[in-house]
C-alpha positions as CSV (number, residue, x, y, z in Angstrom):
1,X,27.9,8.3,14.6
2,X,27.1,11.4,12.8
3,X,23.7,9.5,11.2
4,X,22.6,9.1,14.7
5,X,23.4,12.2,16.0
6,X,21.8,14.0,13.2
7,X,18.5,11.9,13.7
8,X,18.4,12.6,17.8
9,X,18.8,16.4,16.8
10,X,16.4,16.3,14.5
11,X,13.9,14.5,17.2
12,X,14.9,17.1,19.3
13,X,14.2,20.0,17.1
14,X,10.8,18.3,16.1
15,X,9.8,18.4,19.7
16,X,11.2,21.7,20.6
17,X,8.4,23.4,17.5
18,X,5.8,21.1,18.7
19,X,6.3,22.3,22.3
20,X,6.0,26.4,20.5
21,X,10.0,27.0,21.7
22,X,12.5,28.5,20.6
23,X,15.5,28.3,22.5
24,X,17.8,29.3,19.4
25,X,16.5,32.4,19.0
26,X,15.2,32.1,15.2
27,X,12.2,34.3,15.8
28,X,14.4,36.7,17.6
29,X,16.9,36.8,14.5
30,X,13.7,37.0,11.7
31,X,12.6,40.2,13.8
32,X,16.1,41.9,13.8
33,X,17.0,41.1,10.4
34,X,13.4,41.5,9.2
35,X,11.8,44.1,11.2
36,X,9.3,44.9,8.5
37,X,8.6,41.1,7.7
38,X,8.3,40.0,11.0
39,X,5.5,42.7,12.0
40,X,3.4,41.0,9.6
41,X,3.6,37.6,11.0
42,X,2.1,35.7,13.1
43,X,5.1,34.0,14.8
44,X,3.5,31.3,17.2
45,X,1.9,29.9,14.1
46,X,4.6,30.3,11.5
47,X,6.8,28.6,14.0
48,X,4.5,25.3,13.3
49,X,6.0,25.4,9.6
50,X,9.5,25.9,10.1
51,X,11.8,23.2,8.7
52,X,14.8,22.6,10.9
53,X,17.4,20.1,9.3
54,X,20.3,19.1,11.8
55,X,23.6,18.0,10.3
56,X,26.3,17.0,12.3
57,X,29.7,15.7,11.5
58,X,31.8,14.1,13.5
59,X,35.7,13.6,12.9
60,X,37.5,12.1,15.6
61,X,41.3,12.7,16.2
62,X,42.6,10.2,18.7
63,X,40.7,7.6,20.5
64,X,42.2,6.5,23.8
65,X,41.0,6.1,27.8
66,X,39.2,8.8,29.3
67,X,39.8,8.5,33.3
């Protein structure tokens, strides 16, 4: 489960930089963390190149009927 989730985040990542958005705000956190760093860049095109790798782990604690 936590293979497949990974690889439909990661899809969903892949399409979110390909579509130029960034609903988690990484640009927004490089330009408060990095004022000085980010007033150099060119974020619509660094976007292209960043490298997101989900990782998600599941652990399930009791298994039963949901009504």
């Amino acid at each position: 489960m936590s293979k497949k989730l990974s690889s439909q985040a990661n899809e969903i990542t892949d399409l979110l930089i390909e579509a130029n958005s960034d609903p988690i705000g990484i640009g927004r956190t490089v330009e408060s963390k990095k004022p000085s760093f980010y007033k150099g860049l060119n974020w619509e095109e660094a976007y292209q190149n960043v490298e997101i790798i989900p990782s998600i782990e599941v652990n399930i604690k009791n298994t039963g009927n949901l009504f």
